[in-house]
N, C-alpha and C positions, 0 to 999 in steps of 0.2 A: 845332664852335665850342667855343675853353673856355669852362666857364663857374668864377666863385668866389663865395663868401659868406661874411661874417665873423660868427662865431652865439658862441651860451654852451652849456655841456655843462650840462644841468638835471638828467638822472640817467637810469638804465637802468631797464626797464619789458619786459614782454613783450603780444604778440597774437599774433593766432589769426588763422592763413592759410585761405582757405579750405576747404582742406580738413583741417581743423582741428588741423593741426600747430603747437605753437606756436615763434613766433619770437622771439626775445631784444633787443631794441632800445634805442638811445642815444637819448634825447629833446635834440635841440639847439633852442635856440631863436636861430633864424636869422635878421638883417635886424631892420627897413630898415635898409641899410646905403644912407649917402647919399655920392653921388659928391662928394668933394672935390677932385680934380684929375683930368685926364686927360691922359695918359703917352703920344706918340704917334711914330712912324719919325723923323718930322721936326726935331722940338725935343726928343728925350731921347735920340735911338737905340736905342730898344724901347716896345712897345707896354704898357700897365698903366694899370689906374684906383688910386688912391686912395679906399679906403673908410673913414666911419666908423662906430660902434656904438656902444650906448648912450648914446642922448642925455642931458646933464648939463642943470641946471635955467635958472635967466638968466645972463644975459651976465657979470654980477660973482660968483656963484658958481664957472662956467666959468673965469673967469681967474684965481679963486686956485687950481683944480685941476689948469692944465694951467701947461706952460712956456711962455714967451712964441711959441717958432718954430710950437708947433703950433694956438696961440689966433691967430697972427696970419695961419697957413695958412687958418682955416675963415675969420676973417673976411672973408678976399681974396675967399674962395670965395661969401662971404654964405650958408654951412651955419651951422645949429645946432649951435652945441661937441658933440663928444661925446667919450664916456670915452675911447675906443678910436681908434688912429688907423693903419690898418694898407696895406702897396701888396700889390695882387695881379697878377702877370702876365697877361696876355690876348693872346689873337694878332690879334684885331680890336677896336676900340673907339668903332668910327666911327657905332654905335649909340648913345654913353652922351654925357652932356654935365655940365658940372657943376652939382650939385641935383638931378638924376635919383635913384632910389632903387632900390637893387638888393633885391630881396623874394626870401621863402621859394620862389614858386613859380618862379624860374626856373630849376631841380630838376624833376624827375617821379617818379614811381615805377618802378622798375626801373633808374634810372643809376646806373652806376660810381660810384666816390668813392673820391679820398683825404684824408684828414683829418689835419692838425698841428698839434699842442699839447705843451705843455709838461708833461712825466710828473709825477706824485706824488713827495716828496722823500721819502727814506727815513733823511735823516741819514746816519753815519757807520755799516759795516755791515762785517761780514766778507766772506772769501772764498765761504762757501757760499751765502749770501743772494745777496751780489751778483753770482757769475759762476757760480752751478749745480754750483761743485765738492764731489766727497766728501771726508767726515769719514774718518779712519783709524777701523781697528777700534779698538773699546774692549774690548783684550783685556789681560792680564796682558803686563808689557813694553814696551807701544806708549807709554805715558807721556804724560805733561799734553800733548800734541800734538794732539789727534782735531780741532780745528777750522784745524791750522795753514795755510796757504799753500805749504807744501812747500818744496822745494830753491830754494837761490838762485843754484845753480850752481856750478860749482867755482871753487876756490880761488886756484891760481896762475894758469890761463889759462879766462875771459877779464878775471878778476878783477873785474868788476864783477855788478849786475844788468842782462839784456837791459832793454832796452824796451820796455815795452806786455806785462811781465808782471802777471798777475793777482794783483794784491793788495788788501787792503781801505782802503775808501776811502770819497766820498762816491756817495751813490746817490739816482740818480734826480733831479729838475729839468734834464731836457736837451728840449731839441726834438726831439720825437720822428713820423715818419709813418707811420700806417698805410696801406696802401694796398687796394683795390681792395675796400672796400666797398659792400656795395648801400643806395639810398634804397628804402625799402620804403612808405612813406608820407607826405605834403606835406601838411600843414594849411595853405593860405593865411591862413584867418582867426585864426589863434593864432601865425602867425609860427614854424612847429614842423617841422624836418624829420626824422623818424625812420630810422635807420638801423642795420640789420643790424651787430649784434654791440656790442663794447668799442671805444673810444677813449681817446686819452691826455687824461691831466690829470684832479682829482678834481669833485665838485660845480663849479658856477661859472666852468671851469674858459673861457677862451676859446679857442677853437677857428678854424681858416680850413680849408672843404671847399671843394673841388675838381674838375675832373675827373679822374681815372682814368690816368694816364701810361703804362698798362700794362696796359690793359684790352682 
């Protein structure tokens, strides 16, 4: 069964497996994400819930923070506004209804996971930052070049630049997926699912984990 959770990336942290090697982990804090709609064969032509995150304070705070379509989706729903308002695919949903609350623990220790968020923005950046290429040597001759981009091609034929050559530009804020990490440990009572390794996006960052597409 899939399973998904809409969390916040709180920051990296390490523990001690038991046999006291240590492990390097993401602290997300995952849930309650409360069902707002439910997406099914019949009335959408795919299956998905509608989750949201971070619940916002009363009903007149809620409506000056959200746009009218998404205050007036929770109201439908009779949910609590919250900040975040995000759909996750599912291949059955015949279990959830709406108000139901999707929590940390429906994770274990030891599943797959893939995780996507939006990368750290890096601004405006060269070739070597942003795409791993090398610098010319800095020798006598090579000239104010060492960071350049290189060739743009010749001249009379094709006379332009290809396409989808590497040059500098903006970097980083794209949706980005990691795939096939492990849960290493489920805090239910702190809402906290840790998981082996890096993820995208900085502090605070939100995140939607997943199952494993390739696990």
């Amino acid at each position: 069964m899939i399973k998904a959770i809409i969390g916040r990336k709180v920051g990296m942290t390490q523990i001690f497996a038991e046999d006291g090697k240590v492990i390097p982990v993401t602290v997300v804090e995952a849930g309650p994400c409360p069902v707002v709609q439910v997406k099914t064969e019949e009335s959408d032509g795919y299956t998905a819930l509608k989750l949201g995150f971070q619940k916002l304070g009363d009903e007149k705070k809620a409506e000056q923070k959200l746009n009218k379509p998404d205050f007036g989706q929770f109201k439908k729903a009779g949910v609590a506004p919250c900040k975040v308002l995000k759909e996750v695919r599912l291949d059955k949903v015949d279990s959830y209804k709406v108000g139901d609350e999707v929590k940390a623990d429906v994770f274990t220790a030891g599943d797959k996971v893939d995780v996507a968020g939006i990368t750290k923005g890096h601004g405006y950046t060269g070739v070597i930052k942003r795409w791993n290429q090398h610098r010319l040597k800095e020798t006598h001759g090579v000239g104010p070049v060492h960071r350049e981009p290189g060739s743009m091609g010749a001249n009379s034929t094709p006379s332009r630049v290809f396409k989808h050559k590497h040059l500098a530009g903006q970097y980083g804020v794209e949706r980005v997926t990691v795939q096939n990490l492990e849960v290493v440990k489920v805090d239910a009572a702190r809402n906290a699912i840790l998981i082996k390794g890096a993820i995208p996006g900085n502090r605070g960052a939100i995140v939607t984990i997943s199952n494993s597409v390739k696990a």
